[in-house]
Short mmCIF file of the C-alpha atoms (twelve columns), coordinates in Angstrom:
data_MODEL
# 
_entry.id   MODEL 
# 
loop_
_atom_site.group_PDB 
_atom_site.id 
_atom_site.type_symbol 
_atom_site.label_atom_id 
_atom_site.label_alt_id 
_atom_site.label_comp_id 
_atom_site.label_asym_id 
_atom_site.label_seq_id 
_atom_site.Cartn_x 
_atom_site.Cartn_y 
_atom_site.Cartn_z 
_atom_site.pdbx_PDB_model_num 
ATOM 1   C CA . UNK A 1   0.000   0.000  0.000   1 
ATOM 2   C CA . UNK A 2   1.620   3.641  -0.901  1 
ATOM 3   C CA . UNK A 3   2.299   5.409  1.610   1 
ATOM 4   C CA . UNK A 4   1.329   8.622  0.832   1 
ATOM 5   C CA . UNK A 5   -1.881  10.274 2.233   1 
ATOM 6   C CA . UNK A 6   -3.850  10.480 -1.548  1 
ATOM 7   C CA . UNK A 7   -6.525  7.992  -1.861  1 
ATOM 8   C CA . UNK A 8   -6.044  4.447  -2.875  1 
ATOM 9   C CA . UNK A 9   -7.425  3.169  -5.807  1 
ATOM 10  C CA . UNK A 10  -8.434  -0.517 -6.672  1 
ATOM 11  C CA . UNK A 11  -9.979  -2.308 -9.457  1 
ATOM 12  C CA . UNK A 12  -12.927 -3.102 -7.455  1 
ATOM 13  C CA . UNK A 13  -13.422 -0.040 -5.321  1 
ATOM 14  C CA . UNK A 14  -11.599 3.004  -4.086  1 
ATOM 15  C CA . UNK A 15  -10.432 2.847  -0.496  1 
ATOM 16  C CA . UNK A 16  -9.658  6.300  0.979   1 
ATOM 17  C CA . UNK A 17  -6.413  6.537  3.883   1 
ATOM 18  C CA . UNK A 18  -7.649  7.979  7.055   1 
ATOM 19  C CA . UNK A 19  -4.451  7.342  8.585   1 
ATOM 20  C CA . UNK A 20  -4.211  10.955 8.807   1 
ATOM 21  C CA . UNK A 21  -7.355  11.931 10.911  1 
ATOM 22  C CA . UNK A 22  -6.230  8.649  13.539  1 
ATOM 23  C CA . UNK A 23  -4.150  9.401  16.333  1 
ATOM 24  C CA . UNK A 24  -0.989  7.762  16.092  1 
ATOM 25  C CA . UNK A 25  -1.894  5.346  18.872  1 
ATOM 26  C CA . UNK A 26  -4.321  3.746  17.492  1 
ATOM 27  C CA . UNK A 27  -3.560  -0.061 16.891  1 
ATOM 28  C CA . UNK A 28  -5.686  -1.819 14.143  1 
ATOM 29  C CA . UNK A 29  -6.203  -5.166 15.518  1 
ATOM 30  C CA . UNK A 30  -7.933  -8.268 13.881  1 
ATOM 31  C CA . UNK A 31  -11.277 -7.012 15.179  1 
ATOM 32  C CA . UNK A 32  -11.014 -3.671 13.057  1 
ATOM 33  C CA . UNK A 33  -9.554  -5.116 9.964   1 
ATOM 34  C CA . UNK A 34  -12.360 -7.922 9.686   1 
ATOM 35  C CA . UNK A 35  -14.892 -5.196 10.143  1 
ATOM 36  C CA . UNK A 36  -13.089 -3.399 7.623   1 
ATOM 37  C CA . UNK A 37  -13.076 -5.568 5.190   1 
ATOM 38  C CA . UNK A 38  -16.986 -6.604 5.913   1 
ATOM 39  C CA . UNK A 39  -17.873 -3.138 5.076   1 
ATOM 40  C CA . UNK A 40  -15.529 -3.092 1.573   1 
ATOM 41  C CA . UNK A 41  -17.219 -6.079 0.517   1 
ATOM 42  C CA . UNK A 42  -21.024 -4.405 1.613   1 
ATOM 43  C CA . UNK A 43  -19.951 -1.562 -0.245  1 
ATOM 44  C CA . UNK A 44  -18.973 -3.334 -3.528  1 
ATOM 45  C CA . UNK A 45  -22.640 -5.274 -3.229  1 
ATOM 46  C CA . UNK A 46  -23.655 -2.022 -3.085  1 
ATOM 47  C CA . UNK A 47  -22.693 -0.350 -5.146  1 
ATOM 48  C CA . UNK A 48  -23.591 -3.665 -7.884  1 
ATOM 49  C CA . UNK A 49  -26.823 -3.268 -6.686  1 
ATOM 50  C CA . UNK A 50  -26.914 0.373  -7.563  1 
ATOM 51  C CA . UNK A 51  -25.823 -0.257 -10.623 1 
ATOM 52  C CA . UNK A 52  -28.161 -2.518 -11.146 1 
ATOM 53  C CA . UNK A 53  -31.002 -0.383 -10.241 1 
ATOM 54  C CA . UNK A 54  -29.375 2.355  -12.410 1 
ATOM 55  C CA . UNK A 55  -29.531 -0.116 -15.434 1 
ATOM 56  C CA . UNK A 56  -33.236 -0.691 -14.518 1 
ATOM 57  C CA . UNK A 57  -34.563 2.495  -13.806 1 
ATOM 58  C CA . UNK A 58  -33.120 3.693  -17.556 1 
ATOM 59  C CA . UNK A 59  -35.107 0.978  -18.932 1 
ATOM 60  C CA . UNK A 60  -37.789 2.059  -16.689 1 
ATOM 61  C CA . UNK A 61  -37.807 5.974  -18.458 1 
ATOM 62  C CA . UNK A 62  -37.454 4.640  -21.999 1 
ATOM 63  C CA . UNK A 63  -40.748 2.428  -21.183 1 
ATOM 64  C CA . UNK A 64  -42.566 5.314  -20.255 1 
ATOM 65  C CA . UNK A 65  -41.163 7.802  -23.168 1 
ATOM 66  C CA . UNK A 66  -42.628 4.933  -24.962 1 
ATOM 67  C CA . UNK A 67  -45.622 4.997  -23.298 1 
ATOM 68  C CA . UNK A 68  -45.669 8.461  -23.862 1 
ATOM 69  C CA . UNK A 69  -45.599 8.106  -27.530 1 
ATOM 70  C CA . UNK A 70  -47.879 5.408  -27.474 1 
ATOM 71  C CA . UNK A 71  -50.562 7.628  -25.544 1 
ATOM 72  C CA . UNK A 72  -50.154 10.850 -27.670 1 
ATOM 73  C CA . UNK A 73  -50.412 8.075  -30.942 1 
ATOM 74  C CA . UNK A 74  -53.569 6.865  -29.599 1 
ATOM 75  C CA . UNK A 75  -55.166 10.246 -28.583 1 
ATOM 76  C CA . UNK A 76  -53.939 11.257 -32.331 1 
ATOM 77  C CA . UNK A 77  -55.818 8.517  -33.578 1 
ATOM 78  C CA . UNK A 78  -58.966 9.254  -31.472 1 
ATOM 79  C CA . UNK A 79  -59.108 13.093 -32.555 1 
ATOM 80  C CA . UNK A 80  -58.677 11.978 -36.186 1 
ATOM 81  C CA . UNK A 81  -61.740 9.154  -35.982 1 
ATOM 82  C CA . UNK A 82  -64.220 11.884 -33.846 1 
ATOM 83  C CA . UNK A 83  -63.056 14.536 -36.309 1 
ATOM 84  C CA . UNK A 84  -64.050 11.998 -39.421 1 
ATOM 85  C CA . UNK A 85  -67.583 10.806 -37.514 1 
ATOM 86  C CA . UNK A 86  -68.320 14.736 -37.159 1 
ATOM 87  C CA . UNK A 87  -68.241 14.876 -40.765 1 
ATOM 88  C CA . UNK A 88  -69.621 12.293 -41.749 1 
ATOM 89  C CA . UNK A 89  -72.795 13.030 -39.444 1 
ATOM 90  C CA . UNK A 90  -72.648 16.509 -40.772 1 
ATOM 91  C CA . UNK A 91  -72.846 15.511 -44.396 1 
ATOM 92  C CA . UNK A 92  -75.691 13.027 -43.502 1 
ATOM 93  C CA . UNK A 93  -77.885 15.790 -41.658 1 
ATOM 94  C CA . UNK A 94  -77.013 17.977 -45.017 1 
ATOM 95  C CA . UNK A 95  -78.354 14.820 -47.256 1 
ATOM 96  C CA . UNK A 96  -81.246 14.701 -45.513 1 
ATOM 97  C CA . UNK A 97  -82.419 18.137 -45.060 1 
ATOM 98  C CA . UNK A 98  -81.893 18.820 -49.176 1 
ATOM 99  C CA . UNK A 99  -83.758 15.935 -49.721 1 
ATOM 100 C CA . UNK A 100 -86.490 16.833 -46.817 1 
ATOM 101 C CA . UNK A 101 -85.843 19.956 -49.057 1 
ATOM 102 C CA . UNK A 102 -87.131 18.804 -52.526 1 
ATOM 103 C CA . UNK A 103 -89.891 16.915 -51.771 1 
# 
C-alpha cells in the first residue's frame, strides 16, 4: 500500500487513507480489519446493486417515453376518428335536409 496520504485506488473499489485523521496510537487489531473488510465487501454489493437499479430504472424511463408516444399516438388517432364521424354526421344531416328539401 503507498504510503502517501492520496486515496487508494483498486480495481474493485476506491479505499480512501484515514491514517491521517487517527491518532498515532491507534492499533488496528484483527477485530477492526475484519470489520473493515466486511464493510468493503457491503460496499462493492452495493454499489452492484446500484448499478443494477441504475440499469433498470433507464429501462424504466425509456418504457414510459414509450408509453408516452404510445398515448399521444392513440389520442392522435382518437381526434382523427371523432373529427371523421363529425363529418360524416354533418354531411348526412345535409343529405337529408336537401332531400327533406325537394320533396
Amino acid at each position: 500500500m503507498k504510503s502517501s496520504n492520496s486515496p487508494v485506488k483498486s480495481k474493485a473499489h476506491a479505499f480512501v487513507d484515514i491514517s491521517p485523521f487517527l491518532r498515532r496510537s491507534v492499533v488496528v487489531n484483527e477485530k477492526i480489519k475484519a470489520n473493515l473488510s466486511e464493510t468493503r465487501r457491503r460496499v462493492v454489493r452495493l454499489r452492484a446493486h446500484l448499478e443494477k437499479f441504475s440499469v433498470r430504472l433507464a429501462e424504466l424511463e425509456a418504457e414510459d417515453k414509450l408509453g408516452n408516444f404510445e398515448i399521444q399516438d392513440l389520442m392522435s388517432q382518437f381526434n382523427e376518428a371523432e373529427s371523421l364521424a363529425s363529418s360524416v354526421l354533418k354531411k348526412r344531416d345535409d343529405t337529408a335536409n336537401a332531400v327533406i328539401g325537394k320533396i
